[in-house]
C-alpha positions as CSV (number, residue, x, y, z in Angstrom):
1,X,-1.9,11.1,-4.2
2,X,-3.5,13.9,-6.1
3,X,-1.3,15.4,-9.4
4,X,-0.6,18.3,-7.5
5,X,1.7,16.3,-5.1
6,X,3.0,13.9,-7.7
7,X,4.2,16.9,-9.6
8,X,5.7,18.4,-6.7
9,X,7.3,15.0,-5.1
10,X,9.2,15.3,-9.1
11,X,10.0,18.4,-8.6
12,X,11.9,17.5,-5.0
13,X,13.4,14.6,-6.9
14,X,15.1,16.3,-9.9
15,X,16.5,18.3,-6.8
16,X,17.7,15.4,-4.9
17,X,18.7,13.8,-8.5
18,X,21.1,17.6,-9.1
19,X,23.2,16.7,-6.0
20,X,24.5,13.5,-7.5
21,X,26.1,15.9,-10.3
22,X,27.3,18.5,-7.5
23,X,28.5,15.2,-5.0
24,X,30.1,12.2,-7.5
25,X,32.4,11.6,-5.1
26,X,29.8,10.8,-1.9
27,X,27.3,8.7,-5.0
28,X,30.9,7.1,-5.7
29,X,31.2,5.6,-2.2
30,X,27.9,4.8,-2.0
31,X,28.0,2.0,-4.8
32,X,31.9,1.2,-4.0
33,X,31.5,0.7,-0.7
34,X,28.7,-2.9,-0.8
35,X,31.4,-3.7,-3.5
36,X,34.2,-3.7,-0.8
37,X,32.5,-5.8,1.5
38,X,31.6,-8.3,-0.8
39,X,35.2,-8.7,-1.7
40,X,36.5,-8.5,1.7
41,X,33.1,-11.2,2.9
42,X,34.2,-13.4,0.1
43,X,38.6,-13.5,-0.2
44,X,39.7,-11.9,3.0
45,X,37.6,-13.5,6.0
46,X,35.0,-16.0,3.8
47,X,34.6,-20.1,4.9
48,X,30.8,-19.9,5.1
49,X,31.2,-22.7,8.1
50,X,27.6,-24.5,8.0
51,X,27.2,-23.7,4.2
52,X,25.7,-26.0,2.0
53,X,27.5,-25.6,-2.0
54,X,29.6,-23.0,-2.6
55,X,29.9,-19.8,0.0
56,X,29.7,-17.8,-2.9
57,X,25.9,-18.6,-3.5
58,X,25.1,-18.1,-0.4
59,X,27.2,-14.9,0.5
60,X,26.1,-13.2,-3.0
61,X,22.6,-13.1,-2.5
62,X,23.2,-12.0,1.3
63,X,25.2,-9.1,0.8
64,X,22.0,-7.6,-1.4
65,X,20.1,-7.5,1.5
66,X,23.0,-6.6,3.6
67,X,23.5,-3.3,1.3
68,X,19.4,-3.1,1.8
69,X,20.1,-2.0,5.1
70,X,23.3,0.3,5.0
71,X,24.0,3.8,3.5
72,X,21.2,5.3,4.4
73,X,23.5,8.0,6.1
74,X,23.2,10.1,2.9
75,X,19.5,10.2,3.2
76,X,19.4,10.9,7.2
77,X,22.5,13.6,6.4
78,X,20.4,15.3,3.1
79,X,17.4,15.2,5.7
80,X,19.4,16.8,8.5
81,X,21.0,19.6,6.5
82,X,17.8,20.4,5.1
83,X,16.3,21.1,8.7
84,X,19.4,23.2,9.9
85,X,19.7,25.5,6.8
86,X,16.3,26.2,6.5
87,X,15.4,24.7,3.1
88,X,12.5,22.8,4.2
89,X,10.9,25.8,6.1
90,X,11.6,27.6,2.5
91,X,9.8,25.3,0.9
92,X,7.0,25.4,3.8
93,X,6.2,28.9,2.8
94,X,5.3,27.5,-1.0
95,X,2.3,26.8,-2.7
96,X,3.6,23.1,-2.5
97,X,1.9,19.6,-1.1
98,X,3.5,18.7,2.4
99,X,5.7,16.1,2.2
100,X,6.8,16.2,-1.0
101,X,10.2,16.9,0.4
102,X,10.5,13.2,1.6
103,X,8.7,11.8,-1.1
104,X,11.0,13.8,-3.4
105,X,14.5,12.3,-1.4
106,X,13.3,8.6,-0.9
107,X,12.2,8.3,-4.5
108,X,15.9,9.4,-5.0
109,X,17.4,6.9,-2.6
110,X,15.8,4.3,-4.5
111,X,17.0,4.9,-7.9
112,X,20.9,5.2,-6.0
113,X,19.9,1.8,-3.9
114,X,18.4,0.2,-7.7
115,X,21.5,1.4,-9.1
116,X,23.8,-0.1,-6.2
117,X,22.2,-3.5,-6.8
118,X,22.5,-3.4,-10.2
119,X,26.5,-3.0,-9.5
120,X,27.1,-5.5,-6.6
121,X,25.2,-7.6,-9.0
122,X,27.7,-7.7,-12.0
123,X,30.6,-7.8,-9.3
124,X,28.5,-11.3,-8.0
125,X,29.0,-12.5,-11.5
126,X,32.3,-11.7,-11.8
127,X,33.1,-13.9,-8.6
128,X,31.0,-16.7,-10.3
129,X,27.6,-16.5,-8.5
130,X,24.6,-16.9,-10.8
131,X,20.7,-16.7,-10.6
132,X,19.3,-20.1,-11.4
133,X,16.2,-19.6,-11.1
134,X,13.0,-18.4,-13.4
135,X,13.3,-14.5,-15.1
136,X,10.2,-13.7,-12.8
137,X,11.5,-15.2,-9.8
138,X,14.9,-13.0,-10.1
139,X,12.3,-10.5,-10.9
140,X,10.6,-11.2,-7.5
141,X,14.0,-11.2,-5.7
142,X,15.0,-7.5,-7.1
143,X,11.2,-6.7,-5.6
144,X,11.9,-8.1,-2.6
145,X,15.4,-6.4,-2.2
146,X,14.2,-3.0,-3.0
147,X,11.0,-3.5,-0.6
148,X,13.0,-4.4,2.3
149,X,15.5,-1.1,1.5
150,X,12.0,1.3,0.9
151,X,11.1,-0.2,4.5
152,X,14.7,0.8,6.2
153,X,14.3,4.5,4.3
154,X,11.6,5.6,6.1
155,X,12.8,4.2,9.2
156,X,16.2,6.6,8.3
157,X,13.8,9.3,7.5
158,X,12.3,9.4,10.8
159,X,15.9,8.8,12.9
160,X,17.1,11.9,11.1
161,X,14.6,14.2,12.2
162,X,14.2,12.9,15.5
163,X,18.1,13.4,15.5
164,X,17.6,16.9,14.2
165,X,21.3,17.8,13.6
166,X,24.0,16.2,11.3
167,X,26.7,15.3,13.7
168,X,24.1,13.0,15.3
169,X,23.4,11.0,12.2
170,X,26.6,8.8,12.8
171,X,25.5,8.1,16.3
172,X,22.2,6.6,15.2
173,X,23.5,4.9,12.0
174,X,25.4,2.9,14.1
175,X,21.9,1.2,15.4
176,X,21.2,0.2,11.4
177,X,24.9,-1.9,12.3
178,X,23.1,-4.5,14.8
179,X,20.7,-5.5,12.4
180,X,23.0,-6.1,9.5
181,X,25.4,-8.5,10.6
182,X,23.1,-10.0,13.2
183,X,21.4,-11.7,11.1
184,X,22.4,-14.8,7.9
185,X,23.7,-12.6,5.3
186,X,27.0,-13.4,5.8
187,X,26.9,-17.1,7.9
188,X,24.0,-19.4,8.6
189,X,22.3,-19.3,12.4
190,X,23.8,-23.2,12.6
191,X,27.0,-21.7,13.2
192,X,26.0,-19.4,16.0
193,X,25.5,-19.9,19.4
194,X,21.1,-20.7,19.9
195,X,20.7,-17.6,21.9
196,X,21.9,-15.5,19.0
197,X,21.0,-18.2,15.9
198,X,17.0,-17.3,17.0
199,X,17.6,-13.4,16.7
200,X,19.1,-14.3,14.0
201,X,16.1,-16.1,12.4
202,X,13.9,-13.6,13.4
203,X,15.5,-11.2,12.1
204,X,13.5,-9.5,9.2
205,X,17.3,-8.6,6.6
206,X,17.3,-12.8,7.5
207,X,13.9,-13.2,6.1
208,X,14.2,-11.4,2.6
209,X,18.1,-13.0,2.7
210,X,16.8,-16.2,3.1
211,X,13.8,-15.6,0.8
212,X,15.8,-14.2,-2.0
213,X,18.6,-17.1,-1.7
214,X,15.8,-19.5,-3.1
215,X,14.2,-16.9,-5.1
216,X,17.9,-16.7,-7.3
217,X,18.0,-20.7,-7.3
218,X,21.1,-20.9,-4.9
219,X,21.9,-24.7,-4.1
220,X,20.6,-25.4,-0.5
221,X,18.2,-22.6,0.0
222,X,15.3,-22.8,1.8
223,X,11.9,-22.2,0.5
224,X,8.9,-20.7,2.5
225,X,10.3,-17.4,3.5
226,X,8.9,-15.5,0.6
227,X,6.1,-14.4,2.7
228,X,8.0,-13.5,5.6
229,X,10.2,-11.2,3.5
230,X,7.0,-9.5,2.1
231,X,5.4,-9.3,5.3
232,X,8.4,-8.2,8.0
233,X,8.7,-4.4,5.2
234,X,5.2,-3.9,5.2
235,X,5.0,-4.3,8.9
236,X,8.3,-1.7,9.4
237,X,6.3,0.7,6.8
238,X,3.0,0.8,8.3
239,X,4.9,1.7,11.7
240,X,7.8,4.1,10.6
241,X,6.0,5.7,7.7
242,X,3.1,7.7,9.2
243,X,5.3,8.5,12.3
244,X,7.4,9.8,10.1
245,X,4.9,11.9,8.0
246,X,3.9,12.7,11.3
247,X,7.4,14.1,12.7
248,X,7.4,15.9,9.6
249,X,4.2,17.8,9.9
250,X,5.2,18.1,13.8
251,X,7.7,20.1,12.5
252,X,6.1,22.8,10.9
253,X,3.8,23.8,13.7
C-alpha cells in the first residue's frame, strides 16, 4: 500500500476514532456487553459438564473468542449509514485512494475489539482465571484472538453492503449468532449430541478457542490446534476480503 493510501486510510480512521467521542454510550455497550456474558456464562447458567479443572479456565479463554465474533453490528451499521447518507459517494468525488473508507473503519474496529479484550481480560482475573503459560505464548494467544476478529470484520464489511440499508443489519447479525455458540466456547463437544459435537469441532471460533486454551496454559487443554486457528482466518480473509473490496468498488460504478 503506497503512502498516499496509508495517509488517507488515517485520515478515515481519526474519523471513525471522533464517533467514539460523539457515541460513549454505543463504545460503552460494546465493552459491557462480552462482560455480561461472561458473568451470566460463569454464575448464572455455568457447570462446564465434560470440563476438565475448573470451568472458569476453560470458559475464560472461550468467551475471548466468543467476543471475536460478536458486535460487529457497529461496524456493519457505520458501513450502512455511510452508503444511505451519501458520505462515501462524498468521499468518491475526492482526490482520495479507494477503499480507504474500510481500511479507515476496520482499523478502528480493531483498536475497540483490542480494547474489549483487554477489559474481559481483567474481569477473567477478577473471577480467578489466569494465563499460565510463557509471556510469548499469551502474546500468541492475543495474536490469534485479534486474527480470528480481523477475519469476521471483513466478513461484516461485506454483509453490510450487500445488506445496503441499516434496518437490515439486525437480520444478518443474527447469522454471526450460529457460529458463536455452536461451537466450544462455552461447553466441550463431549457434552453434545455427535451430529452437532463435529460442527462443533469444525467449527473455525472452536479452533482458535481451543488453540488459545493451551496457548494461556489452561489445565486440560489440548495442544495442536495452533495451526488450525491460524489457518481457518486466513482462509475466511482470502475469501471475504477481495469480495468485499470488490462490492465496494461495485459500488461506485
Amino acid at each position: 500500500m503506497s503512502t498516499y493510501a496509508l495517509s488517507d486510510s488515517w485520515v478515515m480512521t481519526r474519523r471513525e476514532l471522533a464517533h467514539w467521542a460523539r457515541q460513549p454510550v454505543q463504545v460503552l455497550f460494546g465493552l459491557v456487553f462480552p462482560v455480561l456474558l461472561l458473568l451470566m456464562f460463569s454464575y448464572l447458567i455455568g457447570g462446564g459438564r465434560g470440563v476438565e479443572g475448573d470451568y472458569v479456565d476453560f470458559l475464560v479463554p472461550g468467551m475471548f473468542a466468543l467476543t471475536m465474533a460478536f458486535g460487529l453490528e457497529g461496524t456493519m451499521l457505520a458501513v450502512t449509514q455511510d452508503l444511505n447518507k451519501g458520505v462515501i459517494d462524498r468521499f468518491r468525488s475526492m482526490p482520495m485512494a479507494n477503499g480507504a473508507v474500510l481500511v479507515g473503519r476496520s482499523v478502528a474496529d480493531m483498536l475497540q475489539s483490542a480494547l474489549g479484550l483487554l477489559v474481559l481480560m481483567g474481569v477473567g482475573y477478577a473471577l480467578g482465571w489466569r494465563a499460565h503459560g510463557t509471556s510469548g505464548a499469551f502474546l500468541g494467544a492475543v495474536g490469534l484472538l485479534l486474527l480470528l476478529r480481523f477475519a469476521m470484520l471483513w466478513i461484516g464489511i461485506l454483509l453490510a453492503m450487500v445488506a445496503g440499508r441499516p434496518e437490515m443489519v439486525q437480520a444478518v447479525q443474527i447469522l454471526v449468532w450460529p457460529v458463536g455458540f455452536l461451537s466450544n466456547a462455552i461447553a466441550t463437544p463431549e457434552s453434545m449430541p455427535d451430529w452437532l459435537a463435529t460442527f462443533v469441532e469444525w467449527n473455525p471460533l472452536s479452533q482458535t478457542a481451543t488453540a488459545v486454551r493451551d496457548l494461556f496454559g489452561s489445565p486440560g487443554a489440548e495442544t495442536g490446534h495452533v495451526w488450525a486457528a491460524v489457518a481457518w482466518p486466513l482462509v475466511l480473509l482470502a475469501v471475504f476480503f477481495p469480495l468485499a473490496v470488490r462490492k465496494f468498488a461495485a459500488l461506485s460504478k
